[in-house]
N, C-alpha and C positions, 0 to 999 in steps of 0.2 A: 565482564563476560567470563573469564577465567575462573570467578569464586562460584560457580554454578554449574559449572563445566559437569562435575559429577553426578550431581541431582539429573543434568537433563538426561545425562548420560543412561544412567537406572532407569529414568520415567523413556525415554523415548531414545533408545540408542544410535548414535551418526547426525542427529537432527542438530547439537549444537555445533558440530564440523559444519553443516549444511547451512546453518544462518549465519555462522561466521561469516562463512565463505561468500554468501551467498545475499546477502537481505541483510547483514547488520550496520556497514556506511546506510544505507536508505535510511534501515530504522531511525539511529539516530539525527541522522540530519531533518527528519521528520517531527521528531519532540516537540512538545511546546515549550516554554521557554525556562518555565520553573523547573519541570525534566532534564531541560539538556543541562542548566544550571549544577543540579546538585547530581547529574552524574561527571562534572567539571569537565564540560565540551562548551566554558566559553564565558563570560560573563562580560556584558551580556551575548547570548548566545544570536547566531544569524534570524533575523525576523522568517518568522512561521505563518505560510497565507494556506491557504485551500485549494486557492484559484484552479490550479492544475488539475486537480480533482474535478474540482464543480466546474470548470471550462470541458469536460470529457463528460461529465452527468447530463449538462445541457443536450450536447451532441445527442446523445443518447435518447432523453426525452424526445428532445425534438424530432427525429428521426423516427420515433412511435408514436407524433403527433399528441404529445402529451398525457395518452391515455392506457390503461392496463392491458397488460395483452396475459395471453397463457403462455408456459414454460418456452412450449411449441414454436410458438408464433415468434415470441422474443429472439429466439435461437436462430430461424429463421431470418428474421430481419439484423441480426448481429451477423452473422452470416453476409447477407448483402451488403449493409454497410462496412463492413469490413473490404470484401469486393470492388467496393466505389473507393473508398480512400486507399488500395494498392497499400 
C-alpha cells in the first residue's frame, strides 16, 4: 500500500488515507487465495467463500420475488426491506 501511496495520491487526492483507513483489512481478507499469497498475507492464505455475499443476494432476490423491477421500485422495496429487518 505504501509503494502507491503517491500515484493515488496525484490521481485521486485523500482516497489512499480513506482506503487505508477505511476498506483495506476487508479488501484483503477478501482476496482469493493466489492474491492474498503473493501479496504475503499467508501461505496458505484463510479459505475465501462467497456465501456472505450470495446469502445477502438471495435475501434480495427473493424479496422482489425473483423478478426485475425499475430503479424506482427497487429503492422502494430496499427501503421496506430494510424497515422489516431493523
Amino acid at each position: 500500500m505504501s509503494s502507491i501511496y503517491d500515484k493515488w495520491q496525484s490521481l485521486v487526492p485523500g482516497f489512499h488515507d480513506w482506503f487505508t483507513k477505511n476498506k483495506a483489512e476487508i479488501f484483503a481478507k477478501n482476496m482469493i487465495a493466489c492474491v492474498r499469497e503473493k501479496a504475503q498475507l499467508g501461505s496458505p492464505p484463510a479459505i475465501y467463500t462467497t456465501n456472505g455475499n450470495e446469502s445477502k443476494n438471495f435475501v434480495l432476490k427473493d424479496w422482489f420475488g425473483f423478478k426485475k423491477s425499475t430503479i424506482t421500485l427497487f429503492i422502494e422495496g430496499l427501503r421496506q426491506l430494510s424497515e422489516m429487518l431493523g
